[in-house]
Structure formats: C-alpha cells, structure tokens
ROSE-4610 file (N, C-alpha, C; in Angstrom, 1 decimal, always signed):
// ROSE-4610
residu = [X/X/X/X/X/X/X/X/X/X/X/X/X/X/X/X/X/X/X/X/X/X/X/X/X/X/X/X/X/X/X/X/X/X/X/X/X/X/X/X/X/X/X/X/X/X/X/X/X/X/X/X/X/X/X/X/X/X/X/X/X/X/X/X/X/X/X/X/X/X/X/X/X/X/X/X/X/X/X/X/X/X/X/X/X/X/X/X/X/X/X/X/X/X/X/X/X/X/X/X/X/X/X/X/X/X/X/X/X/X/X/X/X/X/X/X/X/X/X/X/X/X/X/X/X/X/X/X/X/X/X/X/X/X/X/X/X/X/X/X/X/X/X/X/X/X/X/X/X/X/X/X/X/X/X/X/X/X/X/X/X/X/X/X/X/X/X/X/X/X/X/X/X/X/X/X/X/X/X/X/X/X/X/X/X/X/X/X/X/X/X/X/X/X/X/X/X/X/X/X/X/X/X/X/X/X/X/X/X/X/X/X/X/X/X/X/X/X/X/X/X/X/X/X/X/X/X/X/X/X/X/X/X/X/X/X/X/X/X/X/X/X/X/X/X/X/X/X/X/X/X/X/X/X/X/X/X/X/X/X/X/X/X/X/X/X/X/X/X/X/X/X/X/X/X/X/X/X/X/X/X/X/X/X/X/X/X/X/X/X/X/X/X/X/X/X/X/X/X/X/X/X/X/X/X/X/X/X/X/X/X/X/X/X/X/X/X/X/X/X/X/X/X/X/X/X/X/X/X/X/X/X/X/X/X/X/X/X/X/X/X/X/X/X/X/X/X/X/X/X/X/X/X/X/X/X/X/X/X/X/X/X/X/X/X/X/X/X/X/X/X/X/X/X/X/X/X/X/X/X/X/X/X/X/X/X/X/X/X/X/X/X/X/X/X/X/X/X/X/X/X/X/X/X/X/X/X/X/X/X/X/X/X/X/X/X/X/X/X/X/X/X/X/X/X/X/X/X/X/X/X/X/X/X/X/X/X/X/X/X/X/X/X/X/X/X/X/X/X/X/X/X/X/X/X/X/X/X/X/X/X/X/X/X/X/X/X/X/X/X/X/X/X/X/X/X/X/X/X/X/X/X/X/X/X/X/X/X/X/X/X/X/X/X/X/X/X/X/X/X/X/X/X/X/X/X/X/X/X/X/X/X/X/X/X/X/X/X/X/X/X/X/X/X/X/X/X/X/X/X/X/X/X/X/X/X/X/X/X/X/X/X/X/X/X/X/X/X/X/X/X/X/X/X/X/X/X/X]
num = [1/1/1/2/2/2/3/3/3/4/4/4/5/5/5/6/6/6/7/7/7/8/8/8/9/9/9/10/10/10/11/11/11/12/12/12/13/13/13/14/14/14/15/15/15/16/16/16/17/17/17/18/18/18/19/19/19/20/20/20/21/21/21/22/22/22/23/23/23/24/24/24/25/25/25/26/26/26/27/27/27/28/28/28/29/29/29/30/30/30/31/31/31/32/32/32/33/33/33/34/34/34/35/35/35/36/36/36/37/37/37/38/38/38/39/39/39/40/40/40/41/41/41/42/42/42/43/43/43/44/44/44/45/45/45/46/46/46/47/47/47/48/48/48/49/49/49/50/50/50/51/51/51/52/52/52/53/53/53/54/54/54/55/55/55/56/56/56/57/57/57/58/58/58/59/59/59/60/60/60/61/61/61/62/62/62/63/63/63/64/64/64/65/65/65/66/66/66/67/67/67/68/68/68/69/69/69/70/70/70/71/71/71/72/72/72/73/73/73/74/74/74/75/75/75/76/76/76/77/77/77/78/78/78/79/79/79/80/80/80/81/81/81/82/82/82/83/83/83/84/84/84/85/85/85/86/86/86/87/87/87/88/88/88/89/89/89/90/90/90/91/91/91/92/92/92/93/93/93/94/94/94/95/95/95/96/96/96/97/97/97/98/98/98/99/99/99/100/100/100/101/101/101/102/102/102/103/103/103/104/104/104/105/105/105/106/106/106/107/107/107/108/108/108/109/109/109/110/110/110/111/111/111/112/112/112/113/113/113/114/114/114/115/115/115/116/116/116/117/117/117/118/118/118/119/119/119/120/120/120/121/121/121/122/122/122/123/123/123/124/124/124/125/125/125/126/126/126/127/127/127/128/128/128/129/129/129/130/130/130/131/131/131/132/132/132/133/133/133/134/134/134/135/135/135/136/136/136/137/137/137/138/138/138/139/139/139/140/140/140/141/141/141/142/142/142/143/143/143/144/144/144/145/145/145/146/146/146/147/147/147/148/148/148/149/149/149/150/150/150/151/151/151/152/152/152/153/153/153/154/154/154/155/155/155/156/156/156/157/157/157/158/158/158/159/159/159/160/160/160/161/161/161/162/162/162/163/163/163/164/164/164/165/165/165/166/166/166/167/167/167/168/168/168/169/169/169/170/170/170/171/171/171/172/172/172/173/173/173/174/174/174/175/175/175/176/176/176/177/177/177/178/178/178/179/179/179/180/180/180/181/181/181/182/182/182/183/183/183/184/184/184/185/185/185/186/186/186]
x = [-100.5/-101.7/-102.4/-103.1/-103.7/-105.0/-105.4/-106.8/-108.2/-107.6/-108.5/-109.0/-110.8/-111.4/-112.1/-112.4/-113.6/-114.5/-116.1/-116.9/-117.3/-116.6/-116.5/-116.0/-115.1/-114.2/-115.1/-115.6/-116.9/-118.2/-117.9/-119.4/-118.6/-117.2/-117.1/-117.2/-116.7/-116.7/-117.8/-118.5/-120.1/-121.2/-120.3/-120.8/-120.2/-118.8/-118.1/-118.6/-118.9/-119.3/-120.9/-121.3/-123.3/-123.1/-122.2/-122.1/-121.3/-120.6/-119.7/-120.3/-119.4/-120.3/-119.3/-119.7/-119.4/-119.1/-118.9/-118.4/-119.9/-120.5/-121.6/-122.5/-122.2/-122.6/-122.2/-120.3/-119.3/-120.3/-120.2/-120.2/-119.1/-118.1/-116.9/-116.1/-116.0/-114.7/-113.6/-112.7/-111.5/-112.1/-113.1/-113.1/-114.0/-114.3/-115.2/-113.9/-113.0/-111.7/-110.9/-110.7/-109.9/-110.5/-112.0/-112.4/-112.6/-112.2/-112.1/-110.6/-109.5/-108.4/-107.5/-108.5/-107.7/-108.5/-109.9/-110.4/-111.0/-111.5/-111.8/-110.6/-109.6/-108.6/-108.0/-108.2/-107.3/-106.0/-104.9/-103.7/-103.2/-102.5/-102.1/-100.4/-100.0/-98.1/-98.2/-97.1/-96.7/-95.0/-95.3/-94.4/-93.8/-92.6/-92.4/-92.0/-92.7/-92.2/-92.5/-93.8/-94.2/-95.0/-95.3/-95.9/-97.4/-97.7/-98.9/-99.5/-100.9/-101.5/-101.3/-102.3/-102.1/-102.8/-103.9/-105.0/-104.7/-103.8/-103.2/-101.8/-101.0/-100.3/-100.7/-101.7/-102.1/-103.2/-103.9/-104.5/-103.1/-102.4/-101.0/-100.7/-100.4/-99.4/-100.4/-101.7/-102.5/-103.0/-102.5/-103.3/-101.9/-100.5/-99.3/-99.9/-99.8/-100.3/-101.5/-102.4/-103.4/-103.0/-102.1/-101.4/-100.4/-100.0/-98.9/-97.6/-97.5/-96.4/-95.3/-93.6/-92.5/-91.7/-92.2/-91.0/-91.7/-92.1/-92.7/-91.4/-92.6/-91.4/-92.2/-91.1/-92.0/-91.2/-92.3/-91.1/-90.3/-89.7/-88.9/-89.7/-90.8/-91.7/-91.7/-92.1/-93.0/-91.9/-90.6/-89.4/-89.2/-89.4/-88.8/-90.0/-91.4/-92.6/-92.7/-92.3/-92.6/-91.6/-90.6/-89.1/-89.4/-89.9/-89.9/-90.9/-91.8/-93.2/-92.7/-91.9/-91.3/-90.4/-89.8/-88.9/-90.0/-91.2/-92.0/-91.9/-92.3/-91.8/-93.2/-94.4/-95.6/-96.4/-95.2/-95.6/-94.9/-96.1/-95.5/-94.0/-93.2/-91.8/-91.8/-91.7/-91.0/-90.2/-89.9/-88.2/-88.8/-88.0/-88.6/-87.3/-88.0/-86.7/-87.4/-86.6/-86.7/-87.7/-88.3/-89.7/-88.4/-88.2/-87.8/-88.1/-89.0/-90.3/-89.4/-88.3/-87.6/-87.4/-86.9/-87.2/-88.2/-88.2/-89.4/-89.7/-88.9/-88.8/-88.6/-90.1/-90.7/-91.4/-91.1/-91.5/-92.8/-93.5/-95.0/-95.2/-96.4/-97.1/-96.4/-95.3/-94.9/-96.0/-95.7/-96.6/-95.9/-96.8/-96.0/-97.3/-96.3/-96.7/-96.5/-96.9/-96.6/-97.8/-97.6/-98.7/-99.0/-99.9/-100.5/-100.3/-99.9/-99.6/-99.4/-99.0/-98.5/-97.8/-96.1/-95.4/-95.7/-96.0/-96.2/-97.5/-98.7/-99.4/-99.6/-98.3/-98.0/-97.1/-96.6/-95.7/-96.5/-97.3/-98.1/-99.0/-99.2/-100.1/-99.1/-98.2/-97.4/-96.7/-96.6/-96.2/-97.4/-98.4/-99.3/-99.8/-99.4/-99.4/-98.5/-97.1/-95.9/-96.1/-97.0/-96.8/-98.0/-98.4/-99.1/-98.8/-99.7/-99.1/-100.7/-100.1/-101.2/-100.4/-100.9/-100.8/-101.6/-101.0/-101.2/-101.1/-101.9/-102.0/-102.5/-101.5/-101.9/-102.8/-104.0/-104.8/-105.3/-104.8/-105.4/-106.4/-107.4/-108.8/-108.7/-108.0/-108.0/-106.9/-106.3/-105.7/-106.3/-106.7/-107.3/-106.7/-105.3/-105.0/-104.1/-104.3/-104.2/-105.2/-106.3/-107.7/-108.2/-107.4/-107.7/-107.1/-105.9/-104.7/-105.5/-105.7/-106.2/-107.6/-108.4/-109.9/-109.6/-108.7/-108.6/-106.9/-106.8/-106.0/-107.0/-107.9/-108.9/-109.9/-110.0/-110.8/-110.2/-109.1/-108.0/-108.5/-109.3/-109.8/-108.5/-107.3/-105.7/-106.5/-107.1/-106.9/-108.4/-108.3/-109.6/-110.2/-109.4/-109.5/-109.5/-110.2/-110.0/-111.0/-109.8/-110.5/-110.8/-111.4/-111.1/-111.6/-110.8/-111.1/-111.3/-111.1/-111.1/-110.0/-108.6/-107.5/-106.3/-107.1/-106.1/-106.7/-105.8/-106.7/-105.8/-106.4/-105.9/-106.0/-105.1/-105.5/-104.8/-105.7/-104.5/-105.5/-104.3/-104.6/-104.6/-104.7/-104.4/-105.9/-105.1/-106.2/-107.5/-107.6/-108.3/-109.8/-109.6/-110.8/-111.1/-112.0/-112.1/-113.0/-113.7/-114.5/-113.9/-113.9/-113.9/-114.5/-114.3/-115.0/-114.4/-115.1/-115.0/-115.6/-115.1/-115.9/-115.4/-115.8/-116.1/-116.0/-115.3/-115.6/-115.3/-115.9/-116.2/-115.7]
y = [+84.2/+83.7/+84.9/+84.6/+85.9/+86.1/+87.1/+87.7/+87.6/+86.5/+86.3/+84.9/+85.1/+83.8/+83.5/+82.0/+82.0/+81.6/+81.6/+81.2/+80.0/+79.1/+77.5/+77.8/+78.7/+78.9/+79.7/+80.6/+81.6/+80.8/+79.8/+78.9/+78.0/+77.3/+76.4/+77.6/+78.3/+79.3/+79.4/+79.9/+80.0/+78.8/+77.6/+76.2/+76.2/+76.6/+76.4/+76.8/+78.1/+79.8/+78.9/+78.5/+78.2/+77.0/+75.9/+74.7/+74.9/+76.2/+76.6/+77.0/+76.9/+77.6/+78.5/+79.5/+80.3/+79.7/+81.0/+79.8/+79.5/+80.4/+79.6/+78.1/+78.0/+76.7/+75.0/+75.7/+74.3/+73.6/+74.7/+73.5/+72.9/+73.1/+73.1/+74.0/+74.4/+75.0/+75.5/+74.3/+74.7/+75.4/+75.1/+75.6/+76.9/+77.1/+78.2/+79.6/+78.7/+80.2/+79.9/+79.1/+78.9/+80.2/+80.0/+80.7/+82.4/+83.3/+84.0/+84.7/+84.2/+84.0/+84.0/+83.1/+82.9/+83.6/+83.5/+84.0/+85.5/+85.4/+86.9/+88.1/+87.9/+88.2/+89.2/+90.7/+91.3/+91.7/+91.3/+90.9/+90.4/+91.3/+91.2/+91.2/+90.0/+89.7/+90.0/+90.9/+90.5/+90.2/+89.2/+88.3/+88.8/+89.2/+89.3/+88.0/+88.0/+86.7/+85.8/+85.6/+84.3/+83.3/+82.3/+81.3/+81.4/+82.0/+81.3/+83.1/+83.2/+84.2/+85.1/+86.2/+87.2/+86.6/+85.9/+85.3/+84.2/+83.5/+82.1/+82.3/+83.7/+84.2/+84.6/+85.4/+85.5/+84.5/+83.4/+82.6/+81.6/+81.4/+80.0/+81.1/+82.4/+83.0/+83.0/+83.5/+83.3/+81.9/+80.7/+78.8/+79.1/+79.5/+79.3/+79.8/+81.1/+81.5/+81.1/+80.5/+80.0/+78.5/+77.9/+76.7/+76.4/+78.0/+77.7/+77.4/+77.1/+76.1/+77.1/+76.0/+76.9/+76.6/+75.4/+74.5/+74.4/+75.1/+74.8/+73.8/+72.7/+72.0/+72.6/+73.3/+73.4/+72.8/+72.2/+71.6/+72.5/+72.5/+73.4/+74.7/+74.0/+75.0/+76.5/+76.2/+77.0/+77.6/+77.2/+77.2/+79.0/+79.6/+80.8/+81.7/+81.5/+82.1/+82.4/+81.1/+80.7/+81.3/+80.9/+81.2/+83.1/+84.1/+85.2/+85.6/+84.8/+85.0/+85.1/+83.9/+84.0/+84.7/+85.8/+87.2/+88.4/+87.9/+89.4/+89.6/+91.1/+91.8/+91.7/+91.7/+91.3/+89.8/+89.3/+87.8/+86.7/+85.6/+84.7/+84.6/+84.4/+83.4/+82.3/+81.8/+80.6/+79.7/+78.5/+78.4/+77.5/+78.1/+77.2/+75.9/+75.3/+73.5/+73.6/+73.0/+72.2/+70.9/+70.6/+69.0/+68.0/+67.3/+66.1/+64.2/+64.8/+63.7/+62.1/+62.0/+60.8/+60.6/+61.1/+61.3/+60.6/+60.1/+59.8/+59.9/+60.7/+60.6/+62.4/+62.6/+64.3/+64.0/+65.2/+65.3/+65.3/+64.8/+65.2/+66.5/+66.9/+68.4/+69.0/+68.3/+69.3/+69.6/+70.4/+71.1/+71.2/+71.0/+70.9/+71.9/+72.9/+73.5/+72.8/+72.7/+71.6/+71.9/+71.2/+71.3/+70.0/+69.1/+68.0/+67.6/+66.7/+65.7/+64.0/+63.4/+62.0/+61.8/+62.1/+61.9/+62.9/+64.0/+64.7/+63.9/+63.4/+62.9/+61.9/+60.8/+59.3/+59.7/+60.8/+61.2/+61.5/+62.8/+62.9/+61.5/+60.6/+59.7/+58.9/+58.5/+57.6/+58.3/+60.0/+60.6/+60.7/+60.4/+60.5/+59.1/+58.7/+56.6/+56.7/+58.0/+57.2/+59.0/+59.7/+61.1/+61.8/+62.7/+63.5/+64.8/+65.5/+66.4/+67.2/+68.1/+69.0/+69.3/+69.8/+70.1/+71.0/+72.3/+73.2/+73.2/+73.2/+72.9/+74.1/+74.8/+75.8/+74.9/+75.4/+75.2/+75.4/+75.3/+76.1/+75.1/+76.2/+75.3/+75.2/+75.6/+75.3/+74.4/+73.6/+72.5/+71.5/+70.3/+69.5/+68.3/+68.4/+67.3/+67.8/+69.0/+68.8/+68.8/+69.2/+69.0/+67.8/+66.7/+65.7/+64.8/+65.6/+65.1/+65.3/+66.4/+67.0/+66.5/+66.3/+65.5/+64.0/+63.5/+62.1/+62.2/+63.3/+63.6/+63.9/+64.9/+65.4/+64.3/+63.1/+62.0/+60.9/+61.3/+59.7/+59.3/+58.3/+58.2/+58.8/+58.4/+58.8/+60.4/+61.2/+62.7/+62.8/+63.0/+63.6/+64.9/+65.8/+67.0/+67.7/+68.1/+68.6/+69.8/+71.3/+72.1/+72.6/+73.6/+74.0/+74.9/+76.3/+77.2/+78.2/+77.4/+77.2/+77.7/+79.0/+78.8/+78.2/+77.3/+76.5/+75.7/+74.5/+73.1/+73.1/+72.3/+71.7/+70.5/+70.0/+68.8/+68.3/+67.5/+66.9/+65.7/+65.0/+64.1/+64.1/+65.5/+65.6/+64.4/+63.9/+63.0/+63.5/+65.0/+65.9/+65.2/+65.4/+65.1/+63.6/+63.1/+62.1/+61.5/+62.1/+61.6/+62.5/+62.2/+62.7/+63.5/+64.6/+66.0/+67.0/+67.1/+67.7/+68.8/+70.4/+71.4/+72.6/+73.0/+73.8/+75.1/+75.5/+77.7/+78.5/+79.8/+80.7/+82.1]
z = [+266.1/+265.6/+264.9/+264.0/+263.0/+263.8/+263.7/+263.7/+262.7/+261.7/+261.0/+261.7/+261.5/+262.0/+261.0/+260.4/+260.0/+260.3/+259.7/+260.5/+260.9/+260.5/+261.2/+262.8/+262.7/+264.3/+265.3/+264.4/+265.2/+265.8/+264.6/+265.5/+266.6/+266.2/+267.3/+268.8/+268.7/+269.9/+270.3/+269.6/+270.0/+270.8/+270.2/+271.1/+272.1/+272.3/+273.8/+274.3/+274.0/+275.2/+275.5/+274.9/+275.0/+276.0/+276.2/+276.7/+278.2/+278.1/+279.0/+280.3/+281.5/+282.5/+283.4/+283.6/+284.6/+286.1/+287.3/+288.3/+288.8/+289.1/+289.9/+289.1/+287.6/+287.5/+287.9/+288.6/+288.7/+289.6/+290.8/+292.0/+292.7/+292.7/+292.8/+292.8/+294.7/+295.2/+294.3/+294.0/+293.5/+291.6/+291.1/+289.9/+289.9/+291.3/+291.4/+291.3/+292.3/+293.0/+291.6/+290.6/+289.2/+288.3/+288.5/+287.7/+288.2/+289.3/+289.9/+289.6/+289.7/+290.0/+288.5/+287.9/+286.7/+285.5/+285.6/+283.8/+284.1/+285.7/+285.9/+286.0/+286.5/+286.8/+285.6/+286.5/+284.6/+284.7/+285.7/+285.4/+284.0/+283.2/+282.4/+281.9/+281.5/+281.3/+279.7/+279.3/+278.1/+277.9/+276.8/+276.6/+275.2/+274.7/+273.2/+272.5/+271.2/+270.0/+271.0/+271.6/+271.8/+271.1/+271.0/+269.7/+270.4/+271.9/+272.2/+271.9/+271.9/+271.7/+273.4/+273.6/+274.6/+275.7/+275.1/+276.3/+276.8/+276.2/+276.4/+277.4/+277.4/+278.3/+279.2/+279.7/+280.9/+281.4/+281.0/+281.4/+282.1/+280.8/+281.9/+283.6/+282.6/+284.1/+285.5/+285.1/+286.8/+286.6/+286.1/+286.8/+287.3/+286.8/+287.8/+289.3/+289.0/+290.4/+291.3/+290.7/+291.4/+292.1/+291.3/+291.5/+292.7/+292.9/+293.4/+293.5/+292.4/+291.7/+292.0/+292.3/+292.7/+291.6/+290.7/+289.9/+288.7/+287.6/+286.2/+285.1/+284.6/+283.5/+282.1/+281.6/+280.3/+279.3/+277.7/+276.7/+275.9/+275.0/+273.8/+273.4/+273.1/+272.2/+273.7/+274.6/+275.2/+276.0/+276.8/+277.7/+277.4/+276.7/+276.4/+276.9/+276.2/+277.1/+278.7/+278.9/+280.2/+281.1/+280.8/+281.3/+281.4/+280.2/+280.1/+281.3/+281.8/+282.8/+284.1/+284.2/+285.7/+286.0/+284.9/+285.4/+285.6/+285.2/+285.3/+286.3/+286.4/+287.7/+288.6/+288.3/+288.9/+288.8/+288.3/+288.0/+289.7/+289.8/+290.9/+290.4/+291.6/+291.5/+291.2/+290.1/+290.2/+289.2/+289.3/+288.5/+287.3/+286.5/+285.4/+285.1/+284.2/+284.2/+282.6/+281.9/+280.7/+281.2/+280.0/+280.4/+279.5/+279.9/+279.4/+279.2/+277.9/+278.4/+278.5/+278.3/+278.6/+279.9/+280.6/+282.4/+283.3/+284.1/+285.3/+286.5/+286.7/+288.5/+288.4/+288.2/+288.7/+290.0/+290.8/+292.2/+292.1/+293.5/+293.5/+293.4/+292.7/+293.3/+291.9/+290.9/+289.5/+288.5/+287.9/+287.1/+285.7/+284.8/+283.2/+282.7/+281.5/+280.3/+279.1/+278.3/+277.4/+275.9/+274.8/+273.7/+273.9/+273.4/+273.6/+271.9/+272.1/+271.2/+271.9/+271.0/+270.9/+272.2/+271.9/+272.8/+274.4/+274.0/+275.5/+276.2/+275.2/+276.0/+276.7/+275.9/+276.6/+277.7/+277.9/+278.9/+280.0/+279.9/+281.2/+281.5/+281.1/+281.3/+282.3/+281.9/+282.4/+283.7/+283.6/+284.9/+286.0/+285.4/+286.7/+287.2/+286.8/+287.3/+288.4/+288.5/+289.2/+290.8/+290.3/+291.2/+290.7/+291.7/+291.5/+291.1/+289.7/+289.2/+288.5/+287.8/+286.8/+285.5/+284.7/+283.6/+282.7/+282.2/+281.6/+280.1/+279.4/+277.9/+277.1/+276.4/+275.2/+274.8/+274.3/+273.1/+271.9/+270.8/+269.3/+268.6/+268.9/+268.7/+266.9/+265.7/+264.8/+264.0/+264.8/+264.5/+265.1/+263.9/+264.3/+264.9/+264.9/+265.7/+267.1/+267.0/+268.7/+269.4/+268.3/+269.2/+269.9/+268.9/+269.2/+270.5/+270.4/+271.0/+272.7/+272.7/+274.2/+274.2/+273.8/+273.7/+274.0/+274.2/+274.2/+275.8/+275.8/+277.1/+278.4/+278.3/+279.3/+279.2/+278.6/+278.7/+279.2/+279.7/+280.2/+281.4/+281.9/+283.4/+284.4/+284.1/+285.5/+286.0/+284.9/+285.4/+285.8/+286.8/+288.0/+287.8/+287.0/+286.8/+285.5/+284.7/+283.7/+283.2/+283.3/+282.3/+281.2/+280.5/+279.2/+279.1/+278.5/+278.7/+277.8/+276.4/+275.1/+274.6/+275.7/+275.6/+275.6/+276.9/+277.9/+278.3/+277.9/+279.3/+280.3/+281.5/+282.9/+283.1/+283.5/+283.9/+285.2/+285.8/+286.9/+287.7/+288.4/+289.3/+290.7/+291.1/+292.9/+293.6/+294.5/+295.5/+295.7/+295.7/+296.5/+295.5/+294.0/+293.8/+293.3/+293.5/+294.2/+293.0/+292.1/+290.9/+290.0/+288.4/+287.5/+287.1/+287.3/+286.8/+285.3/+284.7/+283.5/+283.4/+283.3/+282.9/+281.7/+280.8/+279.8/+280.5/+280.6/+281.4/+280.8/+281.1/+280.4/+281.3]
C-alpha cells in the first residue's frame, strides 16, 4: 500500500478516530481486554511481500493471540501472510489450513482471515447458521467495494460481535454475547 493519502482518506480517518472509542468507552469486558491486547500492544511481526500493510499485520497476529485460536483458515490472497505469522518465532502457535469457501463442516470455535467480498461474505454468513466462529477481515478503507462488502457484513444480525479498527474488522457469533454490539476503536 502506498503512503500517499488524500485528503478525502485524511478526513474519513479523522471521522473514525472522532466516533471511535477507546476501552474505557466499550463497556465491554471482552472489547475492553481486545483493546489492551490487541491495539495497545507493541508487539510487532514482520512479514516480507505481504499485500496487507504493517498495522494490519500486527493487529491480525495479536486478535490471533487474543483469540486463542489453534487452527486459522485463511483464503488465497492472505494463506502466505498468515502462514509466514505462525512460524514467527514470538508469534502464538498455530496451524494454518487453506479457507475453502465451498466446504461446510468447520469446527466450532474456527477462526477465518479472509477479505470481504461477495463470495467470502455468503460464506461466513452461511458458516455461522451451522457453528460458531469469528472472523478477521483486512480492511482497505479506500476501496469502495469492500467497504461496502464489510458494512453490510458487520450489519448481518447472525454476528453478535463486531469490530472495526479501521485496519481490521471482527466479527463473530460466540453465544457469550447475547445482543448485538457494534464498536468503532481506536
């Protein structure tokens, strides 16, 4: 990703950061220790010839670790990133799989890296009807249709859980939360 912004992108940023909230605004436990763990956190992985930016690598690598997760599915695009995270030498263990959105029968408790589109998004939709899971989403706030893609993903009633971090969304459907919560973090 280049380093050039313009100021259309300067101002969307400047809306997220102004609408965004730190932890003590959640109110929520699990988004309070997300935001501790994951955005405070200056654990830093690098990855070579990755498609996702630096901040978008170390935000996926500590939600893994915060997650817990032993089994990542990631798609085509990302499998090489990801795949390179879980050999780091200060990075959690764990195994990475190819996502194969034709498939249905993912265990409870899996976890997907993925870009949000069409097909990945009818996929998670339909994977969380049959198990309980989360989902990790690169986000490039200057393409407008994956903006879209993920704005109409983190709005799907199935997901109880949704972040945005303006690098990365979350999403998931664990039982635990119980109403739909949506938060902006900073």
């Amino acid at each position: 990703m280049g380093t050039h912004l313009s100021m259309k992108h300067i101002l969307q940023r400047g809306k997220h950061l102004w609408k965004a909230k730190g932890r003590h605004g959640t109110h929520s436990p699990f988004v309070y220790a997300f935001v501790e763990q994951v955005l405070r956190s200056k654990k830093r992985f690098q990855v070579k010839n990755s498609p996702l930016s630096q901040k978008q690598i170390n935000q996926i690598n500590r939600s893994i670790q915060y997650l817990g997760a032993d089994v990542i599915y990631a798609d085509a695009f990302l499998f090489e990133t990801i795949n390179a995270l879980s050999n780091h030498a200060s990075s959690a263990k764990f195994k990475v799989l190819p996502l194969d959105i034709s498939k249905e029968d993912y265990k409870d408790g899996a976890c997907f890296v993925c870009f949000s589109g069409k097909a990945s998004n009818d996929f998670l939709i339909n994977i969380v009807k049959q198990s309980t899971c989360a989902a990790i989403i690169p986000l490039n706030q200057k393409n407008k249709n994956q903006k879209q893609y993920w704005e109409h993903l983190k709005n799907e009633p199935i997901f109880k859980m949704a972040l945005d971090t303006w690098y990365i969304g979350f999403i998931s459907n664990h039982p635990d939360f119980k109403i739909k919560q949506y938060f902006r973090l900073r």
